[in-house]
C-alpha positions as CSV (number, residue, x, y, z in Angstrom):
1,X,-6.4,27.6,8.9
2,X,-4.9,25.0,7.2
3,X,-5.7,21.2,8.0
4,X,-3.3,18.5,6.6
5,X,-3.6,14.6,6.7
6,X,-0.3,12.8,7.5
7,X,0.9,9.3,6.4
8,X,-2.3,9.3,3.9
9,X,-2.1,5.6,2.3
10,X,-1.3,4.2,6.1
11,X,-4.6,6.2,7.1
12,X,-6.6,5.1,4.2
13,X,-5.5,1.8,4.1
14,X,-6.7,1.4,7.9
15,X,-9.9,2.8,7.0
16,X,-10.3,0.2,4.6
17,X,-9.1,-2.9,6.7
18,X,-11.2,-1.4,10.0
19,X,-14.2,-1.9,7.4
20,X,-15.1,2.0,6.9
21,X,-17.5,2.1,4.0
22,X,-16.6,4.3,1.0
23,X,-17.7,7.4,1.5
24,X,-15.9,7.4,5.1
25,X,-12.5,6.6,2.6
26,X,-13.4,9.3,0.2
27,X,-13.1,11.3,3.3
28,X,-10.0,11.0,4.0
29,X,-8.8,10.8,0.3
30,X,-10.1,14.2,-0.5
31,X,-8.1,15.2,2.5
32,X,-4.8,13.5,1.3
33,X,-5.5,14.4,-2.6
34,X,-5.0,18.1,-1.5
35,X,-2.0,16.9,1.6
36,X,1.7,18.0,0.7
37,X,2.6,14.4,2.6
38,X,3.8,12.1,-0.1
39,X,1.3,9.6,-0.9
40,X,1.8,5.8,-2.6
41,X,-1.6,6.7,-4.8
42,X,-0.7,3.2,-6.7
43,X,-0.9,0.9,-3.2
44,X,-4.1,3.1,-2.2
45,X,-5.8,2.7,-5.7
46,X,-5.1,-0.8,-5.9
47,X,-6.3,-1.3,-1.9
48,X,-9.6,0.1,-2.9
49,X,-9.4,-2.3,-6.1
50,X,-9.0,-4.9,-4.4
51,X,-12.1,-4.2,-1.5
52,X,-14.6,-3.0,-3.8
53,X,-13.6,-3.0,-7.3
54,X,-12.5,-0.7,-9.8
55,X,-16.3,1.1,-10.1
56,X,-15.7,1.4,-6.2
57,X,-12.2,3.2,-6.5
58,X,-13.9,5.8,-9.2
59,X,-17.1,6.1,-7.2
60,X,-14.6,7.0,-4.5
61,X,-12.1,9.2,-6.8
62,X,-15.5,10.9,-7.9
63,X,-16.6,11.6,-4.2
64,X,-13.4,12.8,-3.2
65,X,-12.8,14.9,-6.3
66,X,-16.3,16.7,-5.7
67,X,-16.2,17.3,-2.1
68,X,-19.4,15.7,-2.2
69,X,-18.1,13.2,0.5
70,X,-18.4,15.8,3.2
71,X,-22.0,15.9,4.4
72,X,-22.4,19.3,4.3
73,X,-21.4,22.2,1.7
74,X,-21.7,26.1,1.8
75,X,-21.3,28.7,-1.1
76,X,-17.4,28.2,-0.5
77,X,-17.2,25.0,-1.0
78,X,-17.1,21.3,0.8
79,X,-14.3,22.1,2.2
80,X,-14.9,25.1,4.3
81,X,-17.6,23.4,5.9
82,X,-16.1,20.6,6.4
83,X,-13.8,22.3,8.5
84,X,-16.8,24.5,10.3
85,X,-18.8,21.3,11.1
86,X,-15.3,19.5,12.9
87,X,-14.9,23.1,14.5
88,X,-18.6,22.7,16.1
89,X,-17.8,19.4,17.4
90,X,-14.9,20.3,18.9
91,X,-13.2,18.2,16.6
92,X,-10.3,20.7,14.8
């Protein structure tokens, strides 16, 4: 299974004007770092710059990179579990 995040800067830049705090962003740009959708990484970078700072965008970048955004991990990986825990909400 494959899970892919669509129009990623539209969906992160939401995230941040709804007021989702940065782990809930990192979320969603782990998801787009490994999307094929094209993604403006300049206007999301300078998004987060401009909400939290630049030690928020590489607290975020740092997150995202690690998986570590994801509340739960397994011997795979973040992202398999990721995926199992949306699967057992009925969410994927």
């Amino acid at each position: 299974m494959n899970i892919e995040l669509a129009c990623c800067e539209s969906v992160i830049l939401n995230e941040i004007a709804q007021g989702c705090n940065q782990t809930q962003v990192a979320q969603s740009y782990a998801l787009a770092l490994r999307s094929s959708w094209p993604t403006d990484w300049k206007q999301v970078n300078e998004a987060i710059i401009k909400r939290w700072s630049k030690a928020g965008l590489e607290r975020i970048k740092r997150l995202a990179h690690s998986g570590k955004c994801f509340k739960t991990t397994s011997p795979g990986g973040a992202f398999p579990s990721a995926v199992d825990e949306l699967m057992r909400e009925g969410q994927a």
